[in-house]
C-alpha positions as CSV (number, residue, x, y, z in Angstrom):
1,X,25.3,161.1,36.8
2,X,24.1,161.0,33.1
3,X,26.1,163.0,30.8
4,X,23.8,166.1,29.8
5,X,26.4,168.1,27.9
6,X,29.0,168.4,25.5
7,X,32.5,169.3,25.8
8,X,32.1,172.6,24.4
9,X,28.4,173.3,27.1
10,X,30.6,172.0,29.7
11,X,33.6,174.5,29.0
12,X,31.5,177.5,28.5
13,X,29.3,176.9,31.5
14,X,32.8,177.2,33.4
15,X,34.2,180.0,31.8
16,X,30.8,181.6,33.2
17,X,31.1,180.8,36.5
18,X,34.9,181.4,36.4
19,X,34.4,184.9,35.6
20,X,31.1,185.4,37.5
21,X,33.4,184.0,40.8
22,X,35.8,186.3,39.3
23,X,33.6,189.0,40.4
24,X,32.0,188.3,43.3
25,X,28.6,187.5,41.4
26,X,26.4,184.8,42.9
27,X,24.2,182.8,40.5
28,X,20.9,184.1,41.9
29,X,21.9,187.9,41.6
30,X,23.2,187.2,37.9
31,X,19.9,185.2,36.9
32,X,18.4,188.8,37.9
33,X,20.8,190.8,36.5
34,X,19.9,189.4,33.2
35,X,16.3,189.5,33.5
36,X,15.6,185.6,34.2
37,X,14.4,183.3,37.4
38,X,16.5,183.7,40.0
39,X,17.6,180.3,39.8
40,X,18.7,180.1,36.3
41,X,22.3,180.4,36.4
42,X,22.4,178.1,39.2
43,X,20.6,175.0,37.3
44,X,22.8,175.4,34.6
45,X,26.1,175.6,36.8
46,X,25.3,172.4,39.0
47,X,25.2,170.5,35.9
48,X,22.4,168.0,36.9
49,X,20.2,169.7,34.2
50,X,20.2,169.6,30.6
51,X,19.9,173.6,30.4
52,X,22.6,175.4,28.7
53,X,23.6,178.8,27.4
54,X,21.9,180.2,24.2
55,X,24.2,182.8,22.3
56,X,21.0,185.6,23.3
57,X,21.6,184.6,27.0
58,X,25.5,184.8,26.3
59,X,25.3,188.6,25.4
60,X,23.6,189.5,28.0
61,X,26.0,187.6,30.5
62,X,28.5,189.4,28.6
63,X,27.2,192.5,29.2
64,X,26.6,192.3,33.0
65,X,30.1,190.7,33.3
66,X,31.7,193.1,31.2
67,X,33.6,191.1,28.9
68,X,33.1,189.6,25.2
69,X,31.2,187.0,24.5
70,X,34.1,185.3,23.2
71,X,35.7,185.2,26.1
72,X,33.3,182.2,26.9
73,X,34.4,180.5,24.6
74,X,37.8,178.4,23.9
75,X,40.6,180.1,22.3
76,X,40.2,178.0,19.2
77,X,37.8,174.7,19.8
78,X,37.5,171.8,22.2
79,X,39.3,168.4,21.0
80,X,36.4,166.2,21.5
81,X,33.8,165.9,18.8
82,X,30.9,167.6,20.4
83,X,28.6,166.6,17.3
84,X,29.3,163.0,18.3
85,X,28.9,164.0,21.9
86,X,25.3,165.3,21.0
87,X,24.2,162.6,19.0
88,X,25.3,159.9,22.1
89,X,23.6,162.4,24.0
90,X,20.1,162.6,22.5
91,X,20.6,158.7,21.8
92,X,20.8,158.0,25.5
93,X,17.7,160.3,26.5
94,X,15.3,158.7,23.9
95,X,16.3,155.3,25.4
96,X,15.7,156.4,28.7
97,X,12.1,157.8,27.2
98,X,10.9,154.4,26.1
């Protein structure tokens, strides 16, 4: 599989599904919970897309999984460097697009 996603994507997409497991909350019934296609939550959790959170998305999330925002994210930051991450990223997918 081609890497999609940074470090810090890949550690708030679980800190999602950790607390949406948490909770009993399937991806389908969370997608509606926050007003989107049903399978939203699940594209992003399988990780064969290149979808990830926006901060807009985060709130609500937040809200329906009553918690803070922050709590999706790490305590202080992730040690990789996710610019570089990006960058290798985007790289990879524009060579892939010739």
């Amino acid at each position: 599989m081609i890497k999609n996603l940074t470090s810090i994507d890949l550690f708030i997409i679980d800190a999602v599904k950790k607390r949406r497991e948490a909770l009993n909350i399937t991806p389908n019934k969370l997608s509606v919970m926050i007003g989107l296609n049903r399978n939203f939550i699940y594209r992003i959790e399988t990780l064969e897309y290149k979808e990830k959170y926006t901060p807009h998305q985060l709130n609500e999330i937040a809200k329906v999984l009553d918690c803070s925002i922050a709590d999706f994210y790490p305590p202080r930051y992730v040690e990789e460097n996710c610019i570089e991450e990006y960058h290798e990223i985007r790289e990879r997918r524009q060579e892939l697009n010739k």
